[in-house]
C-alpha positions in Angstrom: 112.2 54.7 68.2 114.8 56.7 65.8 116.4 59.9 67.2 114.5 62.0 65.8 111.6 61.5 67.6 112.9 61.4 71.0 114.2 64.8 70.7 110.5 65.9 69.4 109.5 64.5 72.7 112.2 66.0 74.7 111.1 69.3 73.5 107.6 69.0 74.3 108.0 68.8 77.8 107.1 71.2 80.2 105.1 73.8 77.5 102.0 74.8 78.4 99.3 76.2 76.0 98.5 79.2 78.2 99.2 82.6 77.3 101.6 84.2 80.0 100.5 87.3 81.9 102.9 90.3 80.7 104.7 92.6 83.3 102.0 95.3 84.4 103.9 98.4 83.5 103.8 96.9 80.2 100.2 96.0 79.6 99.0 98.8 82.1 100.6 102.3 80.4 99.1 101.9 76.7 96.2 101.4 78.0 96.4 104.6 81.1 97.3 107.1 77.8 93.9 106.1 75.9 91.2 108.8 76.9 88.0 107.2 77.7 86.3 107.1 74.3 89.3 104.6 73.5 89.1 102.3 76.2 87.5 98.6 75.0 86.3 95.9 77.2 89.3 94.2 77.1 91.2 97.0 78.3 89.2 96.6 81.2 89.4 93.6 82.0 93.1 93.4 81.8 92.9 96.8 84.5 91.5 94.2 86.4 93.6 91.5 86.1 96.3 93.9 88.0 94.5 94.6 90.5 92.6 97.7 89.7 89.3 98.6 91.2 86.3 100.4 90.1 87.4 103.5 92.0 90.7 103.7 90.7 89.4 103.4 87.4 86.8 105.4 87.9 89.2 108.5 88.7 91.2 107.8 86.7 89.2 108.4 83.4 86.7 110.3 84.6 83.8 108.1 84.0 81.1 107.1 86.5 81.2 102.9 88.0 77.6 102.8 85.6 79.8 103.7 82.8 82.6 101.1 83.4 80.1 98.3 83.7 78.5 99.1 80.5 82.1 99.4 78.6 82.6 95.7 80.3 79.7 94.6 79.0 80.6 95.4 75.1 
């Protein structure tokens, strides 16, 4: 083997292909100044990934849990 591809090697280890899940203040406050006509599916679902229930949600933008599940549909 030549140097060259041991460092190639050397480098590969320990990535991951995964994408990493931001800090929640960071993913969570664009998405808490949209009003609810904004709000997408993903939105949602990335609400939920921190822990955010229905409720929550719910009071938060003013929209019924019948609503939410429709948006998450989309």
């Amino acid at each position: 083997m030549n140097k060259r591809h041991r460092s190639n090697k050397k480098k590969a280890e320990g990535i991951f292909i995964v994408e990493r899940r931001g800090n929640e203040e960071d993913v969570t406050s664009p998405i808490l100044m949209k009003k609810w006509a904004d709000i997408t599916s993903m939105d949602l679902y990335h609400l939920y990934e921190f822990h955010w229930k229905t409720d929550e949600i719910s009071k938060r933008f003013g929209a019924t849990s019948f609503q939410i599940l429709n948006r998450l549909r989309r």
